[in-house]
C-alpha positions in Angstrom: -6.2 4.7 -21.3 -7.3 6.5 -18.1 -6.8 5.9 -14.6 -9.0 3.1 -12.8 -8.3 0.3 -10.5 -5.6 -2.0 -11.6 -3.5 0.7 -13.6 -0.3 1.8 -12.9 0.3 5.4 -12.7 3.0 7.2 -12.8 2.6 11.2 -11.4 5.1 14.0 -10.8 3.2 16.3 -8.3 3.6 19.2 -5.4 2.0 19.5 -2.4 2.0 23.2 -0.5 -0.2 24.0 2.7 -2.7 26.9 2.9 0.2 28.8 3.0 1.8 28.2 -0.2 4.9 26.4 1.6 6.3 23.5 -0.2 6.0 20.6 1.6 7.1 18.4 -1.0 7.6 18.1 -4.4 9.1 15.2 -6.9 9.1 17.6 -10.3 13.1 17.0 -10.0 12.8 13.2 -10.4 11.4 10.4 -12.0 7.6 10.1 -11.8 6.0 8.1 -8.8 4.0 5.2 -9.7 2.1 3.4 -8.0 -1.1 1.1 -8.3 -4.6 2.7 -9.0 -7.0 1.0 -6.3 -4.3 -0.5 -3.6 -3.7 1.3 -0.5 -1.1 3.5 -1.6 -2.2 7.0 -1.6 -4.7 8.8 0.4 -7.7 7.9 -0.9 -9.1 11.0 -1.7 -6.4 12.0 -4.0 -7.2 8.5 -5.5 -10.3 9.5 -6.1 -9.5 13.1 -8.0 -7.3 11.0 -10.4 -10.0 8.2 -11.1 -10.9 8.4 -14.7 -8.0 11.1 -15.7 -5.7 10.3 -18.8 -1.8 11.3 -19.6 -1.2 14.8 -19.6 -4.0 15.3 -17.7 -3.1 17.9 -14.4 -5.6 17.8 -10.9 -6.1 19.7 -8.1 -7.1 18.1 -5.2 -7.2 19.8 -1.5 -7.1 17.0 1.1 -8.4 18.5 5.1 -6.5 17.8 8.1 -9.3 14.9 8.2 -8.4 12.8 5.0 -4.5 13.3 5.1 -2.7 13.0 8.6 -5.1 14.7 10.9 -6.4 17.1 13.4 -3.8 18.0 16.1 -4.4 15.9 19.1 -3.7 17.7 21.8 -3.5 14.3 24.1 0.3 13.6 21.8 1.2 17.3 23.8 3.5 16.4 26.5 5.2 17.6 29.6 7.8 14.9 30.9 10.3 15.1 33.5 13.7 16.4 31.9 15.7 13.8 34.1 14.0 10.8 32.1 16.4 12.0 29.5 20.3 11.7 29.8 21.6 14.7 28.0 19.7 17.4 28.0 21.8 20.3 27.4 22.1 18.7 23.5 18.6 19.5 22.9 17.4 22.0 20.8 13.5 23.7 20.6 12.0 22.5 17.3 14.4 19.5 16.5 12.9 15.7 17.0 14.1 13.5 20.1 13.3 10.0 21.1 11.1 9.6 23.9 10.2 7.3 26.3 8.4 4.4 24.6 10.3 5.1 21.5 8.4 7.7 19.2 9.6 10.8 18.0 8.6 13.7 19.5 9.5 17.7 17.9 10.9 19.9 21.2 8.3 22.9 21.8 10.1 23.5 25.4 12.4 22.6 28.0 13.3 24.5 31.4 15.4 22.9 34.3 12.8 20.4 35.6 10.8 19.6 32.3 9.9 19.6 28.4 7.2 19.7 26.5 7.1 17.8 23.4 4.5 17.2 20.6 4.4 13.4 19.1 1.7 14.6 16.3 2.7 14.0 12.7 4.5 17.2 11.3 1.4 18.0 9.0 -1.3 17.1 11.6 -3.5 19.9 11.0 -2.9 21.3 8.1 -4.4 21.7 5.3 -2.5 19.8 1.5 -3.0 21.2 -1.9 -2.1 19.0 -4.6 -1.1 19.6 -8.2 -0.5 16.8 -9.8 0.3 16.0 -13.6 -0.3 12.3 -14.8 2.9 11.2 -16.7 1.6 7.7 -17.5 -0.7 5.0 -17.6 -0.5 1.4 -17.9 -2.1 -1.9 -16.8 -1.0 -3.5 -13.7 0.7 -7.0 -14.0 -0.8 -9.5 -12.1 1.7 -9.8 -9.2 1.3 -5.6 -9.3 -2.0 -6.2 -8.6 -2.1 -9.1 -6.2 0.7 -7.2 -3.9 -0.5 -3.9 -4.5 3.1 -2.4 -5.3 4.4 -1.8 -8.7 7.5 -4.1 -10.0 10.3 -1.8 -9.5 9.5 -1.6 -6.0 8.6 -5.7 -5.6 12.7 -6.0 -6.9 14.0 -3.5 -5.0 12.6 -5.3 -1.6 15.8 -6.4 0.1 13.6 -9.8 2.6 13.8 -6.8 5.5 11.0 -6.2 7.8 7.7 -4.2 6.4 9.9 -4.3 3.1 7.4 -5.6 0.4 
């Protein structure tokens, strides 16, 4: 069996930047599966797998474009420090709430403001994948109609955005 739409696949895989840094990496742990054709990966590492088999290993480098972005310089802010209660617990390069409730990493703070930077961490850079397919097999029909595998339909605790 290969990969194509309506299989579920199961992959252990690493992703490092141009860099070489690890930015994440599931080799310790079971396989991830999910199903071939939903929305569930970026599309372009979809695409590298399509038509792969078990034991097969890809490589796929995903721009700043086709994974979380360029940096947009408009999610670079200077606020007010006094819009925020207690300032003298915040540390440069840790992530604060901030007004309208995102997240936000601390670049700089001085007595009358801070600049903060609401882009996703990897906005900008540049993911290498190396990914080994661990399995293949057809999607069930509520796999398919729900676009999740079954292990993570029964896990789904009735929360919100859960399943």
């Amino acid at each position: 069996m290969q990969v194509q739409k309506n299989t579920v696949v199961g992959i252990h895989y690493t992703i490092v930047t141009n860099e070489q840094e690890e930015v994440f990496s599931n080799l310790d742990f079971e396989p991830e599966q999910y199903v071939h054709g939903a929305i569930s990966i970026f599309p372009m590492v979809a695409k590298a797998l399509e038509g792969h088999k078990v034991n097969d290993n890809v490589q796929v480098m995903l721009p700043p474009r086709y994974a979380y972005g360029a940096i947009n310089e408009k999610m670079i802010q200077t606020l007010p420090i006094d819009v925020f209660e207690n300032t003298s617990d915040l540390e440069i390069g840790t992530y604060i709430q901030i007004p309208g409730g995102n997240e936000a990493k601390l670049l700089q703070k001085n007595k009358d403001h801070i600049i903060v930077d609401a882009n996703h961490p990897l906005a900008g850079t540049h993911l290498h994948y190396n990914i080994k397919i661990v399995s293949i097999r057809p999607a069930t029909p509520i796999e398919i109609e729900r676009g999740l595998t079954e292990s993570v339909i029964k896990s789904c605790d009735g929360s919100p955005n859960c399943c």
